[in-house]
N, C-alpha and C positions, 0 to 999 in steps of 0.2 A: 165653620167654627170647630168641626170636629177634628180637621187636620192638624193645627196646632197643639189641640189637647192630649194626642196621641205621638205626634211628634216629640216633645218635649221629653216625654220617658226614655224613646229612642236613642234621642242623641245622647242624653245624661249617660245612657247604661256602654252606648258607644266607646263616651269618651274615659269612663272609668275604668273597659275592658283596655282601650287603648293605652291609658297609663298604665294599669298594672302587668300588663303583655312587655312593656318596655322598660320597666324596677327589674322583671322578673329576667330580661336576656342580658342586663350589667350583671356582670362578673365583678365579685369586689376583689383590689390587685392589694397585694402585700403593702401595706401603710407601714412609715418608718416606722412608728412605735410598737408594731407588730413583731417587724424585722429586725432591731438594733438590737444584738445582744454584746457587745464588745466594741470596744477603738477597731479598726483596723479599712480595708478596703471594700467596698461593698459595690454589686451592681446592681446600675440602676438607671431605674426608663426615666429621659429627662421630662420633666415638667410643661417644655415646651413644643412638645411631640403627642402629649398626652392633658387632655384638658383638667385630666382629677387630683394633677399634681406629680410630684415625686412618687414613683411605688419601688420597691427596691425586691431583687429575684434573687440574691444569695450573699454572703458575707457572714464574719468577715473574715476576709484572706489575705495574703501577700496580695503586691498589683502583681504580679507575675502570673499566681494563681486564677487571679480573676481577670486578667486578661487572655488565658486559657479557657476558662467559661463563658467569656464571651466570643470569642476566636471559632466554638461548639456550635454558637446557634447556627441557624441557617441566614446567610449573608443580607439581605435587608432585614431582620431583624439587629443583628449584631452593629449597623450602621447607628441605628438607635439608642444602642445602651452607651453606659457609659458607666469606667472605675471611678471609684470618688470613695475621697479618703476621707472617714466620723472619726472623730478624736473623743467626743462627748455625745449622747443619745437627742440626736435634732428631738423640736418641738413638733407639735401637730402640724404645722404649713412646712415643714420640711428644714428648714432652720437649723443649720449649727450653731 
């Protein structure tokens, strides 16, 4: 009977270090509303490559410009990104 009542603390203290060990190694990535300051071309990791959505890493430029910035990274990254043209400042899910 004592294994259980000692156990229980264990695993609780386990499973609370194991969540906040794994908050704490996500990095949060630039969120459009963070990043939208202007219309123009912006890059950015598609949604479908990344499960937390659209995050967008510079804008906004000419496509020319930003397809120079992405042309920079190192070649599977740059497979990734993508220029996408904001006319207006997307919503939170990413939405023009």
């Amino acid at each position: 009977m004592t294994f259980p009542l000692l156990c229980r603390p264990a695993i609780c203290l386990a499973a609370v270090a194991l969540a906040g060990l794994s908050a704490a190694g996500c990095s949060p990535t630039p969120s459009v509303s963070m990043a939208w300051t202007g219309p123009g071309w912006y890059l950015q990791k598609n949604n479908m490559t990344q499960l937390s959505g659209n995050s967008y890493f510079g804008g906004p430029w000419t496509y020319d410009k930003c397809e120079e910035e992405r042309i920079k990274l190192p070649p599977e990254t740059a497979t990734q990104m993508l220029c996408v043209r904001e006319n207006r400042k997307p919503d939170i899910l990413g939405r023009s």
